[in-house]
N, C-alpha and C positions, 0 to 999 in steps of 0.2 A: 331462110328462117330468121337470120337476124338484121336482115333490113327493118321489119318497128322501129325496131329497138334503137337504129342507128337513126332512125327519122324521129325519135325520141328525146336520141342524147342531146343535144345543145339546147331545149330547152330545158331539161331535165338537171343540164350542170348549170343552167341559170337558174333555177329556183335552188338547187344546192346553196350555190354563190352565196344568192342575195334574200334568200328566204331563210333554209334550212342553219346555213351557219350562225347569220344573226339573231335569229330567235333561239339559239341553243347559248349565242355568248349573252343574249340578255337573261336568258335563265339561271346561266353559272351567275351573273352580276346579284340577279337577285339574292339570294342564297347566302351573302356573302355577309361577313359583318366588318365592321370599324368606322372609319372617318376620315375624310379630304388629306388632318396633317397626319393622321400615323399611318393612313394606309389601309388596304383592302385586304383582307384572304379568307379564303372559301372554307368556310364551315358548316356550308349544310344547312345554314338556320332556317328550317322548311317552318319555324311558327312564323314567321313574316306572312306567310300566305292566310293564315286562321286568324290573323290581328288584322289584317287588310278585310277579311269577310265580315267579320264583326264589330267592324267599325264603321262601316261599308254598308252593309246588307241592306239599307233603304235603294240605297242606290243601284245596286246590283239589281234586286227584283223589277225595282222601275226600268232596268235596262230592257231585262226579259219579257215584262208586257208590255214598252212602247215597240220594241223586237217582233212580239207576237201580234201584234196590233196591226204594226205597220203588214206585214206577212199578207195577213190575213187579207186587209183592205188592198194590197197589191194584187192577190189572185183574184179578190172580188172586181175586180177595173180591168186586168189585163186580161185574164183568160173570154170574158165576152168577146172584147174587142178584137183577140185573136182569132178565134171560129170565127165573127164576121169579117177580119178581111182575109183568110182564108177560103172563105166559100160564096163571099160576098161583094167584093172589090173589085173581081175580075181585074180588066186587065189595068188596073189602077191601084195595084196591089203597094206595089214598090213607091208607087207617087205616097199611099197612107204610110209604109212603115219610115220613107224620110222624112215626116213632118213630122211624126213621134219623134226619131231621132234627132231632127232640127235643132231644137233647142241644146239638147247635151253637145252636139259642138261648139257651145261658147264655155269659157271656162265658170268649174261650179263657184270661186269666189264671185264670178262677174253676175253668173244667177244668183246667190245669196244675197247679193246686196242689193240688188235689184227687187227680191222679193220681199225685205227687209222697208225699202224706200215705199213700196206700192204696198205695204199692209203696214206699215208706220200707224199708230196711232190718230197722228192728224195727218197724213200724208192724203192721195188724190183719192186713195178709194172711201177710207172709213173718215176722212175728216169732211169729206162732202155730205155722204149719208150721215155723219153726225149735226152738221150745219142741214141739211135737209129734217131733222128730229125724225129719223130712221133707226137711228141706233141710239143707245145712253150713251150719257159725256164720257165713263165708264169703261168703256166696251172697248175691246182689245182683244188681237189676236196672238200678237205675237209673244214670245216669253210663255207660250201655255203648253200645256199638254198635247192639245190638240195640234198644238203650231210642229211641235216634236216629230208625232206622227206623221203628219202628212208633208211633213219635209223627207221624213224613210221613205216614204210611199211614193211619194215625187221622184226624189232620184234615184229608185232603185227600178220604175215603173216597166223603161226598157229591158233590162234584166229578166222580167218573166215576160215581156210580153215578144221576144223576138224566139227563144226556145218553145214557148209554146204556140207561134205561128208554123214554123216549119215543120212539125210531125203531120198536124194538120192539110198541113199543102201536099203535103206527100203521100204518105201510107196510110193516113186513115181516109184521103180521097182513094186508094188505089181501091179500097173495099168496093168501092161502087160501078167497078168493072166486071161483068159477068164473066163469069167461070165455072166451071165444073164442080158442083159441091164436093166437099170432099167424106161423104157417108152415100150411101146407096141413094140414089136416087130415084125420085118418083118418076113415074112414067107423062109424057109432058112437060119435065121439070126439071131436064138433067141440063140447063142450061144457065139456071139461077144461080145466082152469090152466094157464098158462104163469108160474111163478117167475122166470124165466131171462129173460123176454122184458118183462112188466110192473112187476118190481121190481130196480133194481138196486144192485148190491151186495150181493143173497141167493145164497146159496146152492141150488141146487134143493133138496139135501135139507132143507134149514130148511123147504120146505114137505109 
């Protein structure tokens, strides 16, 4: 019974460790009031947190909708692409999810900067189309809004799309194996799927 739990613990005392403790000694830190020469000690000062939102609040909200933006535009991109190599790939399944993954084996500063040199202002991409009169002298990507977003969206892209390949490859293909409905069956027909009854969370038509 208490094998989990033992297959548990050592990660478990490692986010204690290096999670749980430090985010409790930076909340006591918060909290606290004085200065570098007299010193620190904990009073509780919980309005630091209502003078940080209301000084703040531009910037919070903007967190939450390039937050939600970026969300959104990641399920819009990775969940197609997951049903297709899923159902689609065959057996070049693992060849698609490593080119996905390709890139994030290099480190994310070496990608930043990299994507920072290639969408530069004049750099190869936009200062040729700007020299081409494709784009205005003007025109810029980075530093925007846009550039925000789709920087979450970029590198968070793997994150939904490797979870929601594997349900996929699994249990929502097992649907597609005939079996015994599980309500009375029709005469003729006692040998068809049941979606609805053996998998859940599909959809009938998914099968």
């Amino acid at each position: 019974m208490s094998a989990p739990y033992l297959l548990v613990l050592p990660g478990g005392l490692w986010l204690v460790a290096f999670f749980v403790i430090p985010m409790l000694v930076m909340l006591s830190i918060s909290v606290q009031t004085g200065n570098v020469v007299d010193g620190f000690r904990q009073t509780f000062n919980i309005s630091v947190y209502w003078d940080a939102i209301s000084t703040y609040d531009v910037q919070f909200v903007r967190s939450f909708v390039y937050g939600g933006l970026a969300t959104l535009a990641t399920i819009l991109l990775a969940y197609p692409m997951a049903y297709w190599i899923a159902f689609h790939a065959g057996e070049r399944k693992s060849t698609y999810l490593f080119l996905v993954l390709l890139p994030f084996f290099v480190s994310f500063v070496i990608r930043t900067v990299s994507w920072r040199f290639l969408l530069a202002d004049d750099g190869i991409v936009l200062g040729n189309l700007k020299d081409a009169g494709l784009l205005p002298e003007n025109f810029h990507v980075l530093a925007t809004s846009f550039a925000v977003v789709a920087g979450l969206t970029y590198n968070f892209f793997p994150f939904m799309l490797l979870p929601s390949t594997s349900p996929w490859s699994g249990s929502i293909r097992a649907c597609w194996r005939p079996r015994p409905t599980s309500t009375r069956p029709e005469r003729g027909r006692s040998g068809e799927s049941s979606c609805r009854f053996r998998c859940p969370g599909c959809s009938p038509a998914a099968c």
